[in-house]
Every structure is written in structure tokens, then in C-alpha cells.
DSSP file (Angstrom, degrees, kcal/mol; ACC not computed):
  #  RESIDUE AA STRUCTURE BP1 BP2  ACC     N-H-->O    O-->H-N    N-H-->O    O-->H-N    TCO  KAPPA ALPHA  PHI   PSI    X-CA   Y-CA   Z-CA
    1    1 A X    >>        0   0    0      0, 0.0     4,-1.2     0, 0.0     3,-1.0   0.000 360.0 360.0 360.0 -54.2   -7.5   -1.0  -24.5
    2    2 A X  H >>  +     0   0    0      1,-0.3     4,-2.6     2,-0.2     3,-2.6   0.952 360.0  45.2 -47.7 -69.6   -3.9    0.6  -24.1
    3    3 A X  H 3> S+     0   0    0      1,-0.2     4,-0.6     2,-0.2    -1,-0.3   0.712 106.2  58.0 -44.7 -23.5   -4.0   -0.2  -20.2
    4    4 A X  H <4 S+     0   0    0     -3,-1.0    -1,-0.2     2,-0.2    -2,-0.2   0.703 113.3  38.2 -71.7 -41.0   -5.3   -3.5  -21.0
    5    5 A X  H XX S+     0   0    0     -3,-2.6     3,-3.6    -4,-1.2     4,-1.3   0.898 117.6  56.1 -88.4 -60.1   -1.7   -4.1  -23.4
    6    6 A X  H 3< S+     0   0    0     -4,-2.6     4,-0.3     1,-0.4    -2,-0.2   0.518 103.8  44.0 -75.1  11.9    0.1   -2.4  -21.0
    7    7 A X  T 3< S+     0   0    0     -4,-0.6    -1,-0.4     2,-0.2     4,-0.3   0.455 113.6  53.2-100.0 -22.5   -0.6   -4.3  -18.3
    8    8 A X  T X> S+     0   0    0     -3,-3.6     4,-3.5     2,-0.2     3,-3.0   0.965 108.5  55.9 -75.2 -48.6   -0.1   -7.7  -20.4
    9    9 A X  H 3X S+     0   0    0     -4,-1.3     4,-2.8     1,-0.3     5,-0.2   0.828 109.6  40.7 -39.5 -47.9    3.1   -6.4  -21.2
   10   10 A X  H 3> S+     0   0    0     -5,-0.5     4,-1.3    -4,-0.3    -1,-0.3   0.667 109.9  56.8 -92.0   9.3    4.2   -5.9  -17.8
   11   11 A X  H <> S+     0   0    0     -3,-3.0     4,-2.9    -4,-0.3    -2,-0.2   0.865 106.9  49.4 -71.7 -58.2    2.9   -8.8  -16.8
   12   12 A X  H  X S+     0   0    0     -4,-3.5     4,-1.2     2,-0.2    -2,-0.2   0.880 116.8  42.5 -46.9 -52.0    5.1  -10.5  -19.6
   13   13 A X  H >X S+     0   0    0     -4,-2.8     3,-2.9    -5,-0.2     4,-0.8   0.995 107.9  58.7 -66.8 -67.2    8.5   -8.5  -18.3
   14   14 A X  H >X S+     0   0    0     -4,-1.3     4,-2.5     1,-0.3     3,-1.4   0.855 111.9  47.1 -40.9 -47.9    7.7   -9.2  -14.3
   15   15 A X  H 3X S+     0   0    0     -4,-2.9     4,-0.8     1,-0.3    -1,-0.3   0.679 104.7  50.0 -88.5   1.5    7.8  -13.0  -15.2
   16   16 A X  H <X S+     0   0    0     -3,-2.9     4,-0.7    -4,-1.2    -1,-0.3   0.445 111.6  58.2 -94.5  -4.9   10.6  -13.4  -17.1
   17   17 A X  H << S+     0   0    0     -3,-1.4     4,-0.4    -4,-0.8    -2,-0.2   0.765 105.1  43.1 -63.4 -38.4   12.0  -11.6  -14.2
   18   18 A X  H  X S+     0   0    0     -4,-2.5     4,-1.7     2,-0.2    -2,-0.2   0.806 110.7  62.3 -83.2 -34.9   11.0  -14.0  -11.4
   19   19 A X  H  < S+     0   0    0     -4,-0.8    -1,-0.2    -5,-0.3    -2,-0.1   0.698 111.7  29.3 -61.3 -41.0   12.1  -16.6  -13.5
   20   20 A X  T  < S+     0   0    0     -4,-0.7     3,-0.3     2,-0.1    -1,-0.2   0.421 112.4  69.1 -84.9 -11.8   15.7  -15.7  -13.9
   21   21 A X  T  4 S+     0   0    0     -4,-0.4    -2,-0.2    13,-0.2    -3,-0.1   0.903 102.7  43.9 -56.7 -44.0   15.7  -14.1  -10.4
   22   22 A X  S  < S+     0   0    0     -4,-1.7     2,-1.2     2,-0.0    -1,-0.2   0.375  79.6 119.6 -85.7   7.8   15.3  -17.5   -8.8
   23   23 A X    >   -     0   0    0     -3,-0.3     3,-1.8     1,-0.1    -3,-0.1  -0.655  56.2-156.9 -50.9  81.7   17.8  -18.8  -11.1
   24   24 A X  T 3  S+     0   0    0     -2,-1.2    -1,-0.1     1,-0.3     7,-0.1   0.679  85.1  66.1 -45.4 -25.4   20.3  -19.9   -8.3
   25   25 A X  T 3  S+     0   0    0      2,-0.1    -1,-0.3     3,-0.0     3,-0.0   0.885  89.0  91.7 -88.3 -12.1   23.6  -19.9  -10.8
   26   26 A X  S <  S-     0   0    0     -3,-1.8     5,-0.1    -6,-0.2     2,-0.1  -0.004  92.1 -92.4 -21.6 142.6   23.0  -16.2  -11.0
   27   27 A X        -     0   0    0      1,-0.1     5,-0.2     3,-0.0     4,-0.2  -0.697  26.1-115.4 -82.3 179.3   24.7  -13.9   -8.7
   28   28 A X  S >> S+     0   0    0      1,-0.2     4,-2.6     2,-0.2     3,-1.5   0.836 110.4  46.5 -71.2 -34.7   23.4  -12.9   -5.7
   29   29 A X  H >> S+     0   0    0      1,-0.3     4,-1.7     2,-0.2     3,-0.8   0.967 108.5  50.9 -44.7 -72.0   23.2   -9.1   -7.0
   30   30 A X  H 3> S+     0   0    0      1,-0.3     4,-1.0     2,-0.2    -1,-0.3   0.510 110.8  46.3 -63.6  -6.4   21.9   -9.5  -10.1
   31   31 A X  H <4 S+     0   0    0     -3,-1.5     4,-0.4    -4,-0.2    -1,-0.3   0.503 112.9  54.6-115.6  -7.6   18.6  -11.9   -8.9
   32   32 A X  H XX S+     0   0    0     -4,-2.6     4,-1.4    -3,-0.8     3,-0.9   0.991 107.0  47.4 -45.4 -63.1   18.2   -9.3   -6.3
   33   33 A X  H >X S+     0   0    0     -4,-1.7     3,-2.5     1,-0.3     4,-1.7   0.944 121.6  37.3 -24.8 -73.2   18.1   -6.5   -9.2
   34   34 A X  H 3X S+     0   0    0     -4,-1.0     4,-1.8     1,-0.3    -1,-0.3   0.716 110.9  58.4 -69.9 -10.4   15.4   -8.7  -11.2
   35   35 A X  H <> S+     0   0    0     -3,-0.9     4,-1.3    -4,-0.4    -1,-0.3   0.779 115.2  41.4 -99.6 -24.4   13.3  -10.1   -7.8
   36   36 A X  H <X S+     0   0    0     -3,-2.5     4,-0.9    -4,-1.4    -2,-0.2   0.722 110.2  56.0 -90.2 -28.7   12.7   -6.1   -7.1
   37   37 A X  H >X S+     0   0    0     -4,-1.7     3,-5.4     2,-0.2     4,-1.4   0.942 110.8  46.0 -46.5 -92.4   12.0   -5.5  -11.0
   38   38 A X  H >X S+     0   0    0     -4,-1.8     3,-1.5     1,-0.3     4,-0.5   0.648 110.5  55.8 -34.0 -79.4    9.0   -8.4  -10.7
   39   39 A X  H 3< S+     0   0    0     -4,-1.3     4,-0.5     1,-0.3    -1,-0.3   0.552 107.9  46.6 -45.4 -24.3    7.9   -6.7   -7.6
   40   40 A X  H <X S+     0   0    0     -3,-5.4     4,-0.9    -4,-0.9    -1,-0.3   0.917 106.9  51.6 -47.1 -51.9    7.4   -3.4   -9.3
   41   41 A X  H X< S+     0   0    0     -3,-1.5     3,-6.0    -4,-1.4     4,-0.3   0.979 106.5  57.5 -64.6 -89.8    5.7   -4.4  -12.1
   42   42 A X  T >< S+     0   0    0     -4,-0.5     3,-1.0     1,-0.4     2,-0.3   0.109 111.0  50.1 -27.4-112.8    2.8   -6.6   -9.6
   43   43 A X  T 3> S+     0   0    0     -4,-0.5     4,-2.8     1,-0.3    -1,-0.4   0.223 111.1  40.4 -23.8 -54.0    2.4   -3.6   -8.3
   44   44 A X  H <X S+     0   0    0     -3,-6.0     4,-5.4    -4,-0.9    -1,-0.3   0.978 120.3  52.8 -60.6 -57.8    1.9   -1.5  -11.9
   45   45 A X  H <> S+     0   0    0     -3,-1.0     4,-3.3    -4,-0.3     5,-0.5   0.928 105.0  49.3   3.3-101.7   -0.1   -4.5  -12.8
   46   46 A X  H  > S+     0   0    0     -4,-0.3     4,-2.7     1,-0.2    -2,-0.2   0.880 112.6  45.3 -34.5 -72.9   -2.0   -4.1  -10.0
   47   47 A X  H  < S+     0   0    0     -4,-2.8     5,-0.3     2,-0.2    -1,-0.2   0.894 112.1  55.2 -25.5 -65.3   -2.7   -0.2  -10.5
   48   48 A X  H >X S+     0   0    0     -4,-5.4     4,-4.4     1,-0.2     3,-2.7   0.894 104.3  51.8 -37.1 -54.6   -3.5   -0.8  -13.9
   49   49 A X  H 3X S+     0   0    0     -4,-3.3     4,-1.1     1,-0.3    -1,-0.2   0.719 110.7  47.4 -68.5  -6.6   -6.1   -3.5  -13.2
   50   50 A X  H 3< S+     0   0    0     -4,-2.7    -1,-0.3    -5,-0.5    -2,-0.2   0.327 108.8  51.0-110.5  30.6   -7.8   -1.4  -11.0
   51   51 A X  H <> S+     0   0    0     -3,-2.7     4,-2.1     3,-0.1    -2,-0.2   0.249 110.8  51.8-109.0 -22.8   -7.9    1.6  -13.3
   52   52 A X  H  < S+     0   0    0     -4,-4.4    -2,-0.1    -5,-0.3    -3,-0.1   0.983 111.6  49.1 -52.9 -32.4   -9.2   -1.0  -15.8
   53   53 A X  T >< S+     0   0    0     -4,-1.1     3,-0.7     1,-0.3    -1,-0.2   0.976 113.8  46.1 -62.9 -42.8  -11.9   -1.8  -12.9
   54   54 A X  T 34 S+     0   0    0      1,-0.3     2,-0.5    -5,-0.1    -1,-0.3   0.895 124.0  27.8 -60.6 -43.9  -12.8    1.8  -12.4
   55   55 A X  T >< S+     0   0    0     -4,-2.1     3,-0.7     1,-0.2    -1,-0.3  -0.704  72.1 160.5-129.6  59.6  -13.2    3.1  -16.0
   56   56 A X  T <  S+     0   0    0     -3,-0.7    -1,-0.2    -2,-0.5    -2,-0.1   0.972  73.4  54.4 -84.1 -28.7  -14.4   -0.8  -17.4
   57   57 A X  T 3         0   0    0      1,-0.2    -1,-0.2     0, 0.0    -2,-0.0   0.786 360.0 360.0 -65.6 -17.4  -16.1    1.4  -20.9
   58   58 A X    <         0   0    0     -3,-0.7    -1,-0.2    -6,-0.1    -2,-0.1   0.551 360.0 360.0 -68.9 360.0  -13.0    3.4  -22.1
């Protein structure tokens, strides 16, 4: 159940990331910053859902 939240959770961060990363009136720095954030997170995401796959009874 805890991977389950924490995977929503970073699901929830990563897109409010991409969302103001591609925000054009940004600067350029700062929607770099947030466009390498969201890619972490898919990536944690990702891990997470496949520890969810492996273990699906805990």
C-alpha cells in the first residue's frame, strides 16, 4: 500500500512539473530545472510500479 501512495504522489509532483516546465513565460533555467524533476520522478514511478508488479500481495 505505501508504494502504491508513493508512487501516486510522485506521479502528482512529476505533472505539475511538466506542466510548468513547458510554460514558455518561464525562464529558460528554471523549465529546464522542472523538465529534469518530471523525468526523475517517471523513472521512480516506473521502479515503483514494477516493485508493485513483483511483490503484487504485500
Amino acid at each position: 500500500m505505501g508504494y502504491l501512495l508513493t508512487a501516486a504522489l510522485f506521479i502528482v509532483i512529476g505533472s505539475f512539473c511538466l506542466v510548468f516546465g513547458l510554460d514558455k513565460k518561464r525562464p529558460t533555467k528554471t523549465r529546464k530545472h522542472l523538465l529534469y524533476v518530471a523525468l526523475i520522478c517517471v523513472f521512480i514511478v516506473w521502479g515503483l510500479v514494477t516493485a508493485i508488479m513483483m511483490n503484487p500481495l504485500r
